[in-house]
N, C-alpha and C positions, 0 to 999 in steps of 0.2 A: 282484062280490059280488051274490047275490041280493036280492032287496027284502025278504027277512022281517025284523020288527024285531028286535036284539039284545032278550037276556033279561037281565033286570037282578035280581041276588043278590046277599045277603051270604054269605061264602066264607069260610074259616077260610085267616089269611094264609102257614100252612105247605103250603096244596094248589097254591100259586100257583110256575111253573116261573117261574126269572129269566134269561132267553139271552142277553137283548139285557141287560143292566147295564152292561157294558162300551162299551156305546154311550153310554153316558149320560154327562155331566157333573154330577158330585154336589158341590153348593156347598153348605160345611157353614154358611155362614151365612144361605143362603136355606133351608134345610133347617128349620132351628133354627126362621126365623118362620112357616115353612110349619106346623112344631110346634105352634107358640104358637096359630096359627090354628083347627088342628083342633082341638086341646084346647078353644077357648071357644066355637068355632063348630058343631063338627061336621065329617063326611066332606059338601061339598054335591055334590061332581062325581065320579062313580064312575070308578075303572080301567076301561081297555079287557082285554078278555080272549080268546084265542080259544085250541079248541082242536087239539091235536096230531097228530101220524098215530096217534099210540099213547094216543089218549084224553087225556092230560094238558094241565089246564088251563095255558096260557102268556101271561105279562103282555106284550102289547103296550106301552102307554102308561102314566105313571102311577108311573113307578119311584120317583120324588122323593114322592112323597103315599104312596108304600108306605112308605118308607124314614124319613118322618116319623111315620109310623104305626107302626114299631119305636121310634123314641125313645121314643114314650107304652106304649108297651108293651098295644100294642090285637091283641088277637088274631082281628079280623075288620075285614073289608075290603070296601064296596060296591063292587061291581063289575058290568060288562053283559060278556055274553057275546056277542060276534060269532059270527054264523054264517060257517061260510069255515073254512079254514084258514089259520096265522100269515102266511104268506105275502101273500094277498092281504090281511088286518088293516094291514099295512105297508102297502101298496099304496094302501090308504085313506087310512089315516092321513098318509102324503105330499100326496095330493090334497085332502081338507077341511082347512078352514081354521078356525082357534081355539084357545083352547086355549093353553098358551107357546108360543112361538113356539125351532123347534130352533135351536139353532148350527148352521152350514153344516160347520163337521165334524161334529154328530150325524146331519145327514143324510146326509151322506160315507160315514160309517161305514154305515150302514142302505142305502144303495144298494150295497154295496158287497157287504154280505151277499149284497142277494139276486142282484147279478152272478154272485155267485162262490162262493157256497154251495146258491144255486136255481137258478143256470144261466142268468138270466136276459139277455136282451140288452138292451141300452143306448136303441135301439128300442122294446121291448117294455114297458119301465119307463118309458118318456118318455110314452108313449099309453095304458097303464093308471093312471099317477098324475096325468096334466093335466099334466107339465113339456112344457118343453123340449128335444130333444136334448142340444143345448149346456149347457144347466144339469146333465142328467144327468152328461155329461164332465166337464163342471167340477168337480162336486164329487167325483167317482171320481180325477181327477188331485190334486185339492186332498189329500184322505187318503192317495195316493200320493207326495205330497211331503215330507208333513210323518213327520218320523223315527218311529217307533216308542216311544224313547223322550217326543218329543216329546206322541205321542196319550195315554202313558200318565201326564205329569203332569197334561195337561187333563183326562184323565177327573179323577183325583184330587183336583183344585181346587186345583192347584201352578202353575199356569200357563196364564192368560186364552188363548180361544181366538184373540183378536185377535194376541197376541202368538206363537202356536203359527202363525196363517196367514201374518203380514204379517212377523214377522221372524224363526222359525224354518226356514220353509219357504224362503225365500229363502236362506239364511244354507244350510243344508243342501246345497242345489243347488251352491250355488259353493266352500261350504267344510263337508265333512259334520264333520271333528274336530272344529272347532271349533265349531258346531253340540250335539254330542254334550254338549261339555266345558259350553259354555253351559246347558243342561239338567237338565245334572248339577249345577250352580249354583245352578239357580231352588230350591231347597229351601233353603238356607240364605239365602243376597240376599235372597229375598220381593219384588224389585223391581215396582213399579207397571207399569201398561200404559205411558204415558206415560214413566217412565225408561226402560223398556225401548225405547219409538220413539227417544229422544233416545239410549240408547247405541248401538244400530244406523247413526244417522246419524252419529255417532262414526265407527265401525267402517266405514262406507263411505268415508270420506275420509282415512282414517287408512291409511300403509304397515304392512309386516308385522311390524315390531319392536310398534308401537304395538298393532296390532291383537292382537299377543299377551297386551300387556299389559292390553287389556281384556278379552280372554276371562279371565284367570288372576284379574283384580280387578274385577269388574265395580261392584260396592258402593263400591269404594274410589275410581272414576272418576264415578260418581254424589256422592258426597259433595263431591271437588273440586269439581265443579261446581255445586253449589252453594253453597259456601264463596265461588266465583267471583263467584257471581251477589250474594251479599249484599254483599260488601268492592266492588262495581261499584257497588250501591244506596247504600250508605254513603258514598261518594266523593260521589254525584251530589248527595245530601241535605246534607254538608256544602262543597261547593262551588256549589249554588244554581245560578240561572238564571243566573249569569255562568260560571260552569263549563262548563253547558249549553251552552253560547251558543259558545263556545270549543272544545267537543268537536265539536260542528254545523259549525264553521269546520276544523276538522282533517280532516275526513270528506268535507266536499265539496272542497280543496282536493286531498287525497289521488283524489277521482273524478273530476275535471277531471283529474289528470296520468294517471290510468289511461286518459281518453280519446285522450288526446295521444296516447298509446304505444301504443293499440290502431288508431289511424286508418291509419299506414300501410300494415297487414293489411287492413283492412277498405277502400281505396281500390282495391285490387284487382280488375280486372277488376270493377269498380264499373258499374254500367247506369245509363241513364237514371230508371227506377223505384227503383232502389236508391240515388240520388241523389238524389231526392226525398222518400225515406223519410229520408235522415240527416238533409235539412237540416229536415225537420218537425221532427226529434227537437232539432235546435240551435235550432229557433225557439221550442220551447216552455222552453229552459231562460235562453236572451236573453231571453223574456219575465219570467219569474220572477225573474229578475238585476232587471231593468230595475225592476219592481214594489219591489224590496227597494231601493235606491238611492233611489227615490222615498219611500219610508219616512222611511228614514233623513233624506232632505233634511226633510221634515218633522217628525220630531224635533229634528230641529238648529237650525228656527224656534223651534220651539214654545219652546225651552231659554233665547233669545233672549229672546224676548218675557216667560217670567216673570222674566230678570234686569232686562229695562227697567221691567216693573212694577213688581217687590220695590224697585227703587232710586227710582221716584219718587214712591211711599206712604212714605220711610221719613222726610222731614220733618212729615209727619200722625201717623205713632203714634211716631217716638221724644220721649221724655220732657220735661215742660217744664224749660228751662235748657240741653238736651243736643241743640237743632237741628242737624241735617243738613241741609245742600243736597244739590241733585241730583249736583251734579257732585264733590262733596266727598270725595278721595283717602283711601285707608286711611291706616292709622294710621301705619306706616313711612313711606310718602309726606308725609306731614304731615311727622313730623320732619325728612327730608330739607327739604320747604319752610321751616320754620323755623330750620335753621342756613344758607341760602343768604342772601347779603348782598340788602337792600331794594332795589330796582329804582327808577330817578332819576324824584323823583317830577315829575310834567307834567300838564296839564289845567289847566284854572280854578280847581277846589276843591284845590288843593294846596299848604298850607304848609308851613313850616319843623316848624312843632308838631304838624300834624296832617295827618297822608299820606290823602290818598282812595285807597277800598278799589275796585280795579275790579270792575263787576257780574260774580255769579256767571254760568257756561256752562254750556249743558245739556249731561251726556255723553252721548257717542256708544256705545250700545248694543253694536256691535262692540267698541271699547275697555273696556266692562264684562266680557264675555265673555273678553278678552284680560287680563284682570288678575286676574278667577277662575283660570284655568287657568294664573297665575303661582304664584298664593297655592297650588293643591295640590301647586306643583313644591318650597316655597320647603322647607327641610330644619327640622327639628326642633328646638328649645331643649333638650338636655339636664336642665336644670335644670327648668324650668318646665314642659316637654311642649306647650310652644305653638309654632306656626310662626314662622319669624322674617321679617317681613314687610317690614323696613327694609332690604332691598336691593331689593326692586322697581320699580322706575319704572311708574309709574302712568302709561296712555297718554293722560290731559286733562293732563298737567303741561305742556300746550306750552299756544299762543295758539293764536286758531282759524285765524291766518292764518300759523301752521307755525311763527311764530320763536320763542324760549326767551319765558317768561315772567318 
């Protein structure tokens, strides 16, 4: 392009050729604010325009700000006029930078023109617009792949280009019907980028009965899947961090035996370095083992130590008249010691009338622990809804020196 500057007009927007539109992607909702825009703000950035072999003025750039410029119903349009003809205007317009930024199929499409309508070589277009070779190719294969139909919902605003490159183009290659049939969906479904990644990864793993069935329902395997995901959430919400805890234990138990059953494969023809690599990978999950075990040991003091506490506070705050000692059996335990016959009374202070009481024992903390863990096994009162506590043996009911009390 020569150095003269473009001439900057306003133009009447019916003298304006439209060739390229089809290149374009018209998003009716960026359109709409591009609208809203002009109307409070004004035209600030004019169209690119050059002109024809046949004189006629032809809109390079700018289709989307024309295009919002007919919703308002404006019949003129600032515009600069490049010197050149359309051809090298593209050329340009590839190489400066600003402005939105194209989809790589809008400029698929626009390289593709000038391959194949200007003659141009892949060479030629790489060194007149600042790419690459390779970018050039890329995006001349990328518009090559992706179906026909498929170019014509994304111009439309029927289907993200993301969706047109990453799982139409693929999906094309290996399976063109169902491809098509897929396409022919996106107008009805309306499916997101994102449901569309996630039914593709569907459809990858899925055999051909399945994979039928998501071409023919795609919305309907989108909904499952979400219906999935919430009755999963719900589970987790009402089964809490002990559910949790329990699905974590199911999970790694299940990937322990996957390793099991993968090691005879994987011992094969096993090298020195590939021996060293596996036993890293055992020594990082022995270690995490080892760290969880140690936890847990330390939960299991910690459980200890507030039962020894809670039992040797409970003669300071239970109530006056209602002392507790330390070593003082539950309440079923008590009744057992009360219907067991008096023990022959001995010592100095012991008469006929009046039996000495032997001094209270401290318990032994494991034994507290050991009679918790009876009392949540002990089964239910029907009647009352209280645990039935009178079959337990209480482990202080001995002397300290083992024999019956």
């Amino acid at each position: 392009m020569t150095a003269t500057k473009p001439l900057h007009r306003a133009l009447e927007v019916h003298q304006l050729q439209r060739p390229f539109g089809h290149h374009r992607i018209f998003d009716g909702a960026a359109i709409d604010a591009l609208a809203r825009d002009l109307d409070r703000r004004g035209q600030l950035v004019p169209v690119s325009v050059a002109r024809g072999a046949d004189g006629q003025l032809v809109l390079l750039d700018g289709y989307r700000r024309l295009a919002a410029l007919d919703k308002l119903r404006r019949d003129t349009v600032q515009c600069e006029i490049w010197p050149g003809d359309p051809t090298q205007g593209l050329l340009t317009l590839l190489a400066r930078m600003g402005g939105r930024c194209w989809d790589a199929l809008e400029e698929g499409l626009t390289l593709r023109y000038l391959h194949e309508e200007r003659g141009m070589t892949a060479e030629a277009i790489a060194q007149q617009s600042g790419r690459s070779q390779s970018w050039v190719r890329s995006r001349l294969r990328l518009v090559s792949e992706v179906p026909e139909e498929g170019r014509t919902a994304v111009m439309q605003g029927r289907l993200s280009p993301w969706v047109a490159v990453r799982v139409m183009a693929p999906l094309a290659r290996a399976h063109p019907a169902h491809a098509r049939q897929v396409i022919e969906a996106t107008a009805k479904h309306g499916l997101s980028s994102r449901e569309w990644r996630d039914w593709f990864d569907a459809y990858q793993g899925a055999n051909q009965v399945v994979r039928q069935r998501l071409v023919d329902q795609p919305r309907l395997w989108i909904e499952a899947k979400r219906e999935h995901a919430l009755a999963r959430k719900s589970r987790e919400l009402a089964e809490g961090p002990e559910g949790k805890w329990r699905t974590t234990c199911r999970r790694l138990t299940s990937g322990l035996r996957s390793l099991r059953q993968q090691l005879p494969i994987l011992c094969q023809g096993l090298d020195d370095a590939g021996w060293a690599a596996v036993m890293r990978d055992v020594a990082k999950v022995t270690r995490e083992w080892e760290a969880l075990q140690k936890q847990l040991e330390r939960r299991q003091h910690d459980v200890v130590k507030v039962v020894t506490t809670h039992s040797g506070t409970d003669q300071e705050t239970a109530p006056t008249g209602h002392a507790i000692t330390r070593n003082q059996p539950a309440d079923g335990c008590l009744a057992q010691c009360d219907s067991a016959p008096d023990p022959a009374p001995e010592g100095r202070g012991a008469t006929s009338g009046h039996e000495s009481t032997p001094p209270p024992q401290r318990a032994d903390p494991r034994n507290l622990l050991a009679l918790s863990r009876q009392r949540d096994t002990c089964p239910r009162n029907p009647r009352t809804g209280t645990r039935d506590s009178g079959r337990l043996q209480h482990p202080d009911a001995v002397s300290p020196r083992g024999s019956p009390a």
